[in-house]
C-alpha positions as a Python dict, from the first residue, in 0.01 Angstrom:
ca = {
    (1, 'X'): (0, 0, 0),
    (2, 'X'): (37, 241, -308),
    (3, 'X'): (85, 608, -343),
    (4, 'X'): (-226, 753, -436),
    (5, 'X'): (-94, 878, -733),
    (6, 'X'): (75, 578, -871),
    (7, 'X'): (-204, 389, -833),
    (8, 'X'): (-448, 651, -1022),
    (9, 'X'): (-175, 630, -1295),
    (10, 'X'): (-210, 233, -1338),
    (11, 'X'): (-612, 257, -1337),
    (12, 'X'): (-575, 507, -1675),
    (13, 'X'): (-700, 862, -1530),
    (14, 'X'): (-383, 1005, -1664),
    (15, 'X'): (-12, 1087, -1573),
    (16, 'X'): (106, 1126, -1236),
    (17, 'X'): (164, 1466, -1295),
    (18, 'X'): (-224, 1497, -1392),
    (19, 'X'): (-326, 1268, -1090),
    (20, 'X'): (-154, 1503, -874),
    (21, 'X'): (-378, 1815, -996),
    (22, 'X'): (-671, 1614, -951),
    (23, 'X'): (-561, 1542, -630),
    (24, 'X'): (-483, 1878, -523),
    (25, 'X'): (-801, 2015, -702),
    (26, 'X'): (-1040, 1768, -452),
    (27, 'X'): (-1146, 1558, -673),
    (28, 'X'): (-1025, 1253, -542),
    (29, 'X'): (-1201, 1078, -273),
    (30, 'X'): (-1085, 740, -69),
    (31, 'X'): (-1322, 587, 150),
    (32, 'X'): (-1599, 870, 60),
    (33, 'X'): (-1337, 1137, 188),
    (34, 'X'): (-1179, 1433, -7),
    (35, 'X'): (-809, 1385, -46),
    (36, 'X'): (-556, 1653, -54),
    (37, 'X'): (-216, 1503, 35),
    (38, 'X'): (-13, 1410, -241),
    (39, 'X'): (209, 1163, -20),
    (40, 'X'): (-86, 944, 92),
    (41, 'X'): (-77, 581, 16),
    (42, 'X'): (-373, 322, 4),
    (43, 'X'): (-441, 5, -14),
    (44, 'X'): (-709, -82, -362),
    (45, 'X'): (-767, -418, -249),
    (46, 'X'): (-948, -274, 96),
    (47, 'X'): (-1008, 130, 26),
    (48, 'X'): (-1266, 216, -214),
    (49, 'X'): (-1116, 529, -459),
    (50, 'X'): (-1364, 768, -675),
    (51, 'X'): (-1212, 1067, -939),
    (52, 'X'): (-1507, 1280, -936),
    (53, 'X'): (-1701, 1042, -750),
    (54, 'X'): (-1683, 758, -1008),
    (55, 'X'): (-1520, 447, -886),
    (56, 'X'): (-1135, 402, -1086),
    (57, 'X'): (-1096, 16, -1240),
    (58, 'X'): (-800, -111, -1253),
    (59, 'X'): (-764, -196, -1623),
    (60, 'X'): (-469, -369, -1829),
    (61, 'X'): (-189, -179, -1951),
    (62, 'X'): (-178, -85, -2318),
    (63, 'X'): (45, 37, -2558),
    (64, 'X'): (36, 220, -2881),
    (65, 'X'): (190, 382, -3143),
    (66, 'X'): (-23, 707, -3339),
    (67, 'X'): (95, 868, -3658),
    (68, 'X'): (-98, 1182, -3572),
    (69, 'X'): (-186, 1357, -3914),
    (70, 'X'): (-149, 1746, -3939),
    (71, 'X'): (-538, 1912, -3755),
    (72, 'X'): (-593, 1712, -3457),
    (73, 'X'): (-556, 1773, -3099),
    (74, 'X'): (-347, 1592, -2874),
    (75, 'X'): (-649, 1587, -2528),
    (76, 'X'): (-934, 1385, -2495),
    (77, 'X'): (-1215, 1687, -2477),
    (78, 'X'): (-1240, 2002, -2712),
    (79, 'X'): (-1517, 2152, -2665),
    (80, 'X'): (-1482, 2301, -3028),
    (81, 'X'): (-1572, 1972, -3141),
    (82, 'X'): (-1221, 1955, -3339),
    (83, 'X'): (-1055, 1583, -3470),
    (84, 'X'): (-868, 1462, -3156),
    (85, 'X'): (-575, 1220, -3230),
    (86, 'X'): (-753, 982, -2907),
    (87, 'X'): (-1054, 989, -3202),
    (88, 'X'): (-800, 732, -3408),
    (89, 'X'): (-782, 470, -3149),
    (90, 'X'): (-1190, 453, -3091),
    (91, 'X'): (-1165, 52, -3094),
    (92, 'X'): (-919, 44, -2776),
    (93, 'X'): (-1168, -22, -2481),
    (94, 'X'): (-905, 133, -2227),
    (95, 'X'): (-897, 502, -2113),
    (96, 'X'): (-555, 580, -2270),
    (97, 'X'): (-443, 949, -2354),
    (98, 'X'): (-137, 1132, -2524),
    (99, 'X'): (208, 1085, -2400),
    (100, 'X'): (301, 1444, -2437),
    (101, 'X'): (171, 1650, -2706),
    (102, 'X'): (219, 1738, -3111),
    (103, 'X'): (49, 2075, -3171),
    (104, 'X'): (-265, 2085, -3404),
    (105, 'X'): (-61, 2192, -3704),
    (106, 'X'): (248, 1924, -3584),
    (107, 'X'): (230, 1529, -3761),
    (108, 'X'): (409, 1194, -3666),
    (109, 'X'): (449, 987, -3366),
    (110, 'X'): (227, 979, -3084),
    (111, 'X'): (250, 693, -2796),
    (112, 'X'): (-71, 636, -2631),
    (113, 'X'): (-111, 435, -2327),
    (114, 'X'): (-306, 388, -1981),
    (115, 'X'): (60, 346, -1805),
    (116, 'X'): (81, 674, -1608),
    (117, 'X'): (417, 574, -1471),
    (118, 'X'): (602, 506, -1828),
    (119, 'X'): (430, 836, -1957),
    (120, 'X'): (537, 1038, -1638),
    (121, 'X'): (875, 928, -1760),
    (122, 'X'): (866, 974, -2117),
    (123, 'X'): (748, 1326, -2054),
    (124, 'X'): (965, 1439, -1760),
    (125, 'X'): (1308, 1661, -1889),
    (126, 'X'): (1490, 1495, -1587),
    (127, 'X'): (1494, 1111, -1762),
    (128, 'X'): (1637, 1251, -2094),
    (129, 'X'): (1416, 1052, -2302),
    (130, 'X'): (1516, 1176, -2705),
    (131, 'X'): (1265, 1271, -2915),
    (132, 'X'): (1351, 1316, -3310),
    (133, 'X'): (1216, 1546, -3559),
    (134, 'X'): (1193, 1578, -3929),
    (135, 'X'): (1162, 1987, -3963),
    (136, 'X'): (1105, 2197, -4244),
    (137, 'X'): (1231, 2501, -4240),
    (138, 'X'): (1244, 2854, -4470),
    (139, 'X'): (1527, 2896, -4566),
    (140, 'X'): (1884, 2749, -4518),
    (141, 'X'): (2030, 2738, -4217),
    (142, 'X'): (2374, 2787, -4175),
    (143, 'X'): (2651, 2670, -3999),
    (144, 'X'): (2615, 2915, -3683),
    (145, 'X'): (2224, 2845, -3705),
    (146, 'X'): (2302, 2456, -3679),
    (147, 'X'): (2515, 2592, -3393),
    (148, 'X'): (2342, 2808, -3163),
    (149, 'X'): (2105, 2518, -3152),
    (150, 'X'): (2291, 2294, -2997),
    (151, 'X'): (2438, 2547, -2723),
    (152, 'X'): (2129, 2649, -2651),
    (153, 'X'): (1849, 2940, -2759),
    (154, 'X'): (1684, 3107, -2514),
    (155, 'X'): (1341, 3118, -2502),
    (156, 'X'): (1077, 3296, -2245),
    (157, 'X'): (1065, 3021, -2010),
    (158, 'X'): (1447, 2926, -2028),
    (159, 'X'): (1720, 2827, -2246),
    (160, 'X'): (1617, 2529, -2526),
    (161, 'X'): (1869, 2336, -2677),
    (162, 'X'): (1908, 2033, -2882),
    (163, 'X'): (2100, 1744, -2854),
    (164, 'X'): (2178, 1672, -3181),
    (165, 'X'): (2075, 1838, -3548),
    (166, 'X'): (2159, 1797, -3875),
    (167, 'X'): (2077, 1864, -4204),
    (168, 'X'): (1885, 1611, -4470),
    (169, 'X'): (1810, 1802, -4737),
    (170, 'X'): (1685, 2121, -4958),
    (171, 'X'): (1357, 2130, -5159),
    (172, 'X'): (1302, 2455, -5329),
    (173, 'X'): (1378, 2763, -5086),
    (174, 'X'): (1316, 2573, -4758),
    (175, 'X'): (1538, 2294, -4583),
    (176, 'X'): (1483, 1969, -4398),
    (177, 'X'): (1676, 1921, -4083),
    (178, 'X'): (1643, 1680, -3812),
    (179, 'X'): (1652, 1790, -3466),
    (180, 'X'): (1683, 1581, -3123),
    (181, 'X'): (1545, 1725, -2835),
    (182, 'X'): (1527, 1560, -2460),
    (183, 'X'): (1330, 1879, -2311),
    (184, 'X'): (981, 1894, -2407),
    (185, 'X'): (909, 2274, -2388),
    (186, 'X'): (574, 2348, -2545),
    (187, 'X'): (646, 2392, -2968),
    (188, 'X'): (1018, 2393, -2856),
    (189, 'X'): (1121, 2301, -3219),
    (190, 'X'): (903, 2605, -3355),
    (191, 'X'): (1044, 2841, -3111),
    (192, 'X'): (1407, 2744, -3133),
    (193, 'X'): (1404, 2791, -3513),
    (194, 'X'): (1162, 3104, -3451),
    (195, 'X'): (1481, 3295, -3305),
    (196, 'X'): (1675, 3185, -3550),
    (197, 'X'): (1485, 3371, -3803),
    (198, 'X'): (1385, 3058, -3993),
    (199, 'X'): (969, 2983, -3991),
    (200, 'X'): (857, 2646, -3923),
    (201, 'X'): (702, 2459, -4260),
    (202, 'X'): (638, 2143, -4181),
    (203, 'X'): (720, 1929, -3810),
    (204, 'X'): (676, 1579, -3792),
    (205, 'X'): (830, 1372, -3533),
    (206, 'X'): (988, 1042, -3622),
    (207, 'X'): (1093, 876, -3325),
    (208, 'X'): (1016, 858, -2928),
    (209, 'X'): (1291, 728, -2747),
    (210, 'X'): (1390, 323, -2956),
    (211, 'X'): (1025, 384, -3099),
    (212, 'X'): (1007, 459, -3464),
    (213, 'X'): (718, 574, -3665),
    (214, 'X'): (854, 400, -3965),
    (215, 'X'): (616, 294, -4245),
    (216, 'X'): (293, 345, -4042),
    (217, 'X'): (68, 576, -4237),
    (218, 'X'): (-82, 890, -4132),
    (219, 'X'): (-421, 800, -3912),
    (220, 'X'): (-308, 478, -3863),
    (221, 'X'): (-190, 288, -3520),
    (222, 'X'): (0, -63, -3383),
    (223, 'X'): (19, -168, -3051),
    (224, 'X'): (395, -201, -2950),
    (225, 'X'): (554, -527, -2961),
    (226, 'X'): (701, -669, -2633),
    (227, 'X'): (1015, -609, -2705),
    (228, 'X'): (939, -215, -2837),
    (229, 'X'): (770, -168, -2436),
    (230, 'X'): (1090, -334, -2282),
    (231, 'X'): (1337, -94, -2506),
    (232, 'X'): (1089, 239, -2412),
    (233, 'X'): (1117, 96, -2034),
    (234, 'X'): (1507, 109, -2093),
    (235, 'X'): (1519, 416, -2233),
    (236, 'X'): (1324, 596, -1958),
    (237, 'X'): (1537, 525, -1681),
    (238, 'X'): (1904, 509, -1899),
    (239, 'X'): (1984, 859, -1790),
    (240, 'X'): (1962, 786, -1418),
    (241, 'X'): (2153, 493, -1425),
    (242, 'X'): (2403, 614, -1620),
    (243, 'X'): (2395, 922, -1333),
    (244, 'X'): (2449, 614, -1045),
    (245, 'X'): (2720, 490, -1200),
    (246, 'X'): (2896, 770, -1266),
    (247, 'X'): (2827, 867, -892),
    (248, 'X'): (2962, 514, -850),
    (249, 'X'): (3276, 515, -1007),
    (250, 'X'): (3416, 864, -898),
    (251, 'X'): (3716, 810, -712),
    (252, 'X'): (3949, 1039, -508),
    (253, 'X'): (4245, 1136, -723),
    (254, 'X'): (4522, 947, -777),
    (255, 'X'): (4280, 583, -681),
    (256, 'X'): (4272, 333, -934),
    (257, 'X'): (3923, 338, -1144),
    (258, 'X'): (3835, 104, -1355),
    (259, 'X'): (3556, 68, -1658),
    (260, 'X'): (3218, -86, -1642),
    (261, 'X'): (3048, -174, -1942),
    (262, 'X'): (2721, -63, -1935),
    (263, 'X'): (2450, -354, -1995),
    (264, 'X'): (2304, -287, -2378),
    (265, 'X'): (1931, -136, -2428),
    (266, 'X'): (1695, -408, -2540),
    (267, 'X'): (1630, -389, -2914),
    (268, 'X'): (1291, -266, -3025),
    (269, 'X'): (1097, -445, -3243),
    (270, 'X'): (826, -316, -3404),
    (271, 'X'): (478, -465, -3422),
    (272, 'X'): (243, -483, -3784),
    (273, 'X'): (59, -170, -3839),
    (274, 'X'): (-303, -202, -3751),
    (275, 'X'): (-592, 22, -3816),
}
């Protein structure tokens, strides 16, 4: 048996997140009945399961790496008709979709996959996956600016702030910094630097967690290597481990407490660029 969910993750309809809306919207259906409950589990092998009355398949899980170019939408449907980033990977046969999102005027590194699980992860603040940015900026920030961002800057749906940030360098008036974020607040980086008083040029993120967008060009895309999908596996559940052991090794005062090394991340490496 397998939450309902979950198991709408696996067979590509989207994250669990997403699979819970479509859920709670009644457009799932096991057995020919509506479901509602989030909690329910079922069995594939024996219960028949339609998303808007179309039977799910159970498909292999994929992974791969976009380098998004500046103009195209991170969803699978505009009805606009705009360039959708989903539009580069055509030749994958799976139903895969954006882990998280780049706005339309935003460039760099997209993972796409059908693993609802891993992208539930990768997207959710509370596993403290990093993401890095390469940002352009009007201006030069200053030593305060560089600051305030990494206490915090708060925006209308809470306080934003980044873990690390630095500068690379200047070209012209403007600046390039690079920012780490772990949050995932919609155009975070643009806001952040908004109430700073310093306009957004240029955004292109770099990295995803041990994923790097390297020397892949813009429009192009690689499946991840095997060990690239064990290092973003590591990375998505670091946090909370590091959490349990903490929990672990708190002793009363004055006990003894020794030191656990913690076991080291798998190394990512990256597969050949494909088209």
């Amino acid at each position: 048996m397998e939450r309902l969910n979950k198991l709408l993750a696996h067979a590509g309809v989207g994250s669990r997140r997403h699979c819970d809306e479509l859920i709670a919207a009644g457009r799932v259906r096991v057995d020919g009945q509506v479901i509602r409950a989030l909690g329910i589990r079922v069995d594939p092998e024996k219960q028949a399961v339609t998303v808007d009355d179309k039977p799910i398949k159970i498909e292999p899980l994929v992974y791969w790496a976009v380098n998004k170019p500046r103009g195209y939408l991170c969803t699978n449907e505009d009805p606009a008709g705009r360039p959708k980033a989903i539009d580069l990977l055509d030749h994958v046969p799976q139903r895969i979709y954006c882990v998280g999102r780049l706005d339309e005027a935003s460039e760099g590194l997209l993972l796409m996959t059908n693993d609802g699980d891993l992208a539930f992860k990768l997207m959710h603040p509370r596993f403290g996956v990093e993401k890095t940015y390469q940002v352009q900026v009007a201006g030069n920030p200053n030593h305060e600016d560089m600051q305030r961002l990494l206490e915090g800057v708060w925006l209308s749906d809470g306080r934003a702030r980044a873990r690390r940030v630095r500068k690379l360098y200047k070209q012209g008036a403007s600046t390039w910094l690079e920012i780490v974020l772990s949050e995932g607040k919609n155009r975070e980086v643009r806001r952040m630097l908004a109430r700073l008083g310093h306009k957004v040029m240029r955004l292109r993120r770099v990295a995803i967690g041990p994923i790097q967008l390297d020397r892949l060009k813009p429009g192009k895309s690689r499946r991840l290597s095997h060990p690239e999908r064990l290092a973003l596996q590591y990375a998505a559940t670091e946090l909370q481990r590091q959490r349990k052991a903490e929990k672990k090794n708190t002793v009363p005062a004055g006990a003894a407490s020794g030191h656990r090394r913690a076991d080291a991340a798998p190394r990512a490496t990256p597969a050949s660029p494909q088209s």
